[in-house]
C-alpha positions as a printed Julia matrix, in Angstrom:
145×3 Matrix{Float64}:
 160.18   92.98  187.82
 158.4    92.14  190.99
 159.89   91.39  194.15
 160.86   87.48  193.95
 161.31   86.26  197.6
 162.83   82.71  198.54
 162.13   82.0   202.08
 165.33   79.71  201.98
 167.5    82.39  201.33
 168.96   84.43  204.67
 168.37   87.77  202.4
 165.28   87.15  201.36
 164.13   85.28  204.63
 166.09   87.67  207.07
 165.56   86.89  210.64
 168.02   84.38  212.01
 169.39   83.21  209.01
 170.77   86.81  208.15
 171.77   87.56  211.34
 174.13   84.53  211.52
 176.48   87.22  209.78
 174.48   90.32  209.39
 172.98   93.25  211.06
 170.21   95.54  209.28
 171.47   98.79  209.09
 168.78  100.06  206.74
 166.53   99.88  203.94
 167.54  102.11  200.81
 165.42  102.29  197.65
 166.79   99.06  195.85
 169.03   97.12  198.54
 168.52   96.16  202.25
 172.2    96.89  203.83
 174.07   95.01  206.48
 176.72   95.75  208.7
 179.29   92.21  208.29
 179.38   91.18  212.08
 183.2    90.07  211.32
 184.51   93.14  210.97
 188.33   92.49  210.51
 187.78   95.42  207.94
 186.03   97.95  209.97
 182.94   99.21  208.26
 182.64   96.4   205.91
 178.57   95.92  204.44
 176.6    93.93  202.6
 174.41   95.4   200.12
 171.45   93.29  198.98
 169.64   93.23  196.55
 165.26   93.17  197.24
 165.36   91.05  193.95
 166.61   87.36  194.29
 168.34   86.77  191.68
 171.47   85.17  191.18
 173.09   87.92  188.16
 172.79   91.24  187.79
 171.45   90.13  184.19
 168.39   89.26  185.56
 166.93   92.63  186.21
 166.24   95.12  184.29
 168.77   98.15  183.36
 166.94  100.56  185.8
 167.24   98.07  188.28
 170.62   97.51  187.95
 171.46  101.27  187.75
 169.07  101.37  191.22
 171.11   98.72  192.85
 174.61  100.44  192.28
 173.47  103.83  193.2
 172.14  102.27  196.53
 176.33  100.62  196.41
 177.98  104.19  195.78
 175.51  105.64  198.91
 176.96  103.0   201.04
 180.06  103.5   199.88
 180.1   107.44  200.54
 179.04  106.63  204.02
 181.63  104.16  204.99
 184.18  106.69  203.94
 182.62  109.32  206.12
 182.51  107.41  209.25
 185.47  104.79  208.73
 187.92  106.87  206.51
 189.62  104.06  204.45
 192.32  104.75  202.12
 189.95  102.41  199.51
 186.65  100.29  199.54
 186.87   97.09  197.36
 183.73   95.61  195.99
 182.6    91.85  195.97
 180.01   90.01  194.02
 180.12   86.26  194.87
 176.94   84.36  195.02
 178.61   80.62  194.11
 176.6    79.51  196.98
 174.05   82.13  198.12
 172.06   82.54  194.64
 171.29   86.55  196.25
 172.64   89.29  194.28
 174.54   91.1   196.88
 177.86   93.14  196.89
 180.44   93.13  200.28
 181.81   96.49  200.36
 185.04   95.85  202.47
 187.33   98.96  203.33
 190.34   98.56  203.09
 193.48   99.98  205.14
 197.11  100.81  204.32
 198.33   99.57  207.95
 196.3    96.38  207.7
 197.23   93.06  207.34
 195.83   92.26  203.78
 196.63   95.9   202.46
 197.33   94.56  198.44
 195.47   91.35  198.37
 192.35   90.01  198.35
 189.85   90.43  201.89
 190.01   87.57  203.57
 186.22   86.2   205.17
 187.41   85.11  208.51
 184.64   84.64  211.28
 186.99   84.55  214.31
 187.97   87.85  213.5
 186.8    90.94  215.09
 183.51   89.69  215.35
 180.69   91.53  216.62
 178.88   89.61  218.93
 176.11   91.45  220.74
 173.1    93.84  219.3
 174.4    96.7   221.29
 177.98   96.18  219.4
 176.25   96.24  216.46
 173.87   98.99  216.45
 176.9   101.12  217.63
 178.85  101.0   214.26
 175.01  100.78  212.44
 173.74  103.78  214.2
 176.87  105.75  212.25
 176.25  104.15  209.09
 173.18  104.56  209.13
 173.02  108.42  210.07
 175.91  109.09  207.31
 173.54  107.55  204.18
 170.53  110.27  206.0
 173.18  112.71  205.45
């Protein structure tokens, strides 16, 4: 399957639309990741697929398989730098047709420790590049190994 792009999409389009809630940590075989700039849950990512498409039936088994692995490499990273005592996993897309997963760590002193994450903007928000590329730079050099 080729590379579908939709220039209407923030994953797809990148640029300002993504970076209304995303940074680009990096590029990994199948998935561009994203540091969430609400980080409430610190370390939480975006995983996204280079395919638009709206289910993960619409690519192709190696593809999927691709796309997971690229998930469990996040994963492994944001419990090397962050330490969480889990990482829950969230496919949505009821609105943004993008097959993407928000890998949200989770923390038994938190406040939604045994529930669902909550997607809060006011919270913890990273506002400034420099913020950031702090918590991407350790991300980021965690997936290189």
């Amino acid at each position: 399957m080729s590379e579908v792009k939709d220039m209407n999409c923030a994953y797809c389009a990148k640029g300002e639309l993504v970076a209304k809630f995303g940074y680009e940590i990096c590029e990994l075989p199948a998935s561009v990741v994203y540091l969430f700039k609400e980080q409430s849950h610190p370390g939480r990512c975006i995983v996204a697929s280079k395919h638009h498409v709206s289910e993960m039936l619409e690519i192709s088994k190696e593809e999927r398989a691709a796309f997971l692995e690229d998930c469990v490499t996040v994963s492994e990273a944001i419990h090397k730098v962050f330490n969480p005592d889990k990482v829950n996993y969230g496919m949505y897309g009821d609105t943004g047709h993008h097959l993407h997963m928000h890998l949200v760590p989770k923390y038994k002193d938190e406040f939604e420790w045994g529930g669902t994450f909550a997607m809060d903007p006011n919270l913890k928000k990273l506002t400034t590049d420099a913020e950031c590329e702090e918590v991407a730079a350790k991300i980021r050099a965690a997936i290189k190994g």
